[in-house]
C-alpha positions in Angstrom: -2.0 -14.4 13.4 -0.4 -12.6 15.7 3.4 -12.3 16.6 2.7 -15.8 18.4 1.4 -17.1 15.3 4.1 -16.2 13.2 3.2 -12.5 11.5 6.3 -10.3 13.1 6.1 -6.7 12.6 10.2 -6.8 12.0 9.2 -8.7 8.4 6.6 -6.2 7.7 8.5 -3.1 8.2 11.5 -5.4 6.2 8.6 -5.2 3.0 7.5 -2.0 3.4 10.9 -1.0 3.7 10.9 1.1 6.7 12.5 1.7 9.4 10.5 1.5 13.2 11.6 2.8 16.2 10.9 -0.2 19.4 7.7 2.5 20.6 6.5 2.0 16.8 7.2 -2.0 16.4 5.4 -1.9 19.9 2.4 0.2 18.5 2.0 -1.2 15.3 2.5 -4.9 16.2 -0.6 -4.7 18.2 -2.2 -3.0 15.4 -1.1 -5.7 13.0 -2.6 -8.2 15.2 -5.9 -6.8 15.6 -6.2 -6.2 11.8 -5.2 -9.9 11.2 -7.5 -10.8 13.9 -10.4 -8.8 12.1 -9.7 -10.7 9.1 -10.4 -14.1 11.0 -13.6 -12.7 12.1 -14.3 -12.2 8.4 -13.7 -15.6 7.5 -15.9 -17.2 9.3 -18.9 -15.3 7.2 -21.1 -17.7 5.1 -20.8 -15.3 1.8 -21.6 -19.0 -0.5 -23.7 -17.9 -3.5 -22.4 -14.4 -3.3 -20.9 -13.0 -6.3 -17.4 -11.2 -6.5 -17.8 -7.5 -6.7 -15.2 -4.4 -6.9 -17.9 -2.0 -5.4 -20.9 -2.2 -3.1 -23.3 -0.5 -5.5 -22.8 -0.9 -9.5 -21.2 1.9 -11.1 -21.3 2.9 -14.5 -19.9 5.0 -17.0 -17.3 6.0 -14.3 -14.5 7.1 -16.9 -13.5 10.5 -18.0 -13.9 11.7 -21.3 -10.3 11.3 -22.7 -8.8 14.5 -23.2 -5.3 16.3 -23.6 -4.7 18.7 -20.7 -1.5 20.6 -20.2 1.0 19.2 -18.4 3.5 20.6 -16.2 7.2 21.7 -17.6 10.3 19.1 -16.7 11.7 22.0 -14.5 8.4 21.9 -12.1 8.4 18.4 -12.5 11.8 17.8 -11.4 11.8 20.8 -8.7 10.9 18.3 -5.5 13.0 15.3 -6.2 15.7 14.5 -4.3 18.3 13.3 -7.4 18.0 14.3 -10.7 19.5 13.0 -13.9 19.0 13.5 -17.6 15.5 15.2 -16.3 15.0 11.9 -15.1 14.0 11.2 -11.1 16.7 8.9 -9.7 15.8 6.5 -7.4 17.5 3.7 -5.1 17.6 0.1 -6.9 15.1 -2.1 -5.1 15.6 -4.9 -7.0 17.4 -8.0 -4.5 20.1 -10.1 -6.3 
């Protein structure tokens, strides 16, 4: 599913929302191909009869106990964001009308 078959590395970039220089669409185009390329390897394994799992091995009791631990102060927080508001980090709107 290469850029022949329709998977373009200019849409990609357009999702992740990123900008790509023409060396990186060159790079990672023939990454993307090769990944989507790997995935039609996969699907050609018989996996009928196999059941769905999250995790190679079973895991259990993989939670930690639930407990308060401090927190850091809305100064320290805040210190790394690039907009601020009401101690509130301001981001772009993402949402496409």
């Amino acid at each position: 599913m290469s850029e022949e078959k329709g998977m373009d590395i200019d849409y990609v970039s357009n999702l992740a929302r990123i900008e790509l220089s023409e060396e990186e669409r060159s790079k990672f185009q023939s990454q993307l191909g090769n990944v989507l390329k790997y995935f039609e390897k996969l699907q050609e394994v018989d996996v009928e009869g196999v059941e769905p799992t999250a995790h190679a091995f079973p895991r259990f009791n993989v939670w930690d106990q639930d407990e308060a631990k401090p927190g850091l102060e809305p100064k320290q927080a805040l210190q790394n964001a690039p907009k601020v508001r009401n101690q509130q980090i301001v981001v772009p709107k993402v949402v496409e009308e």
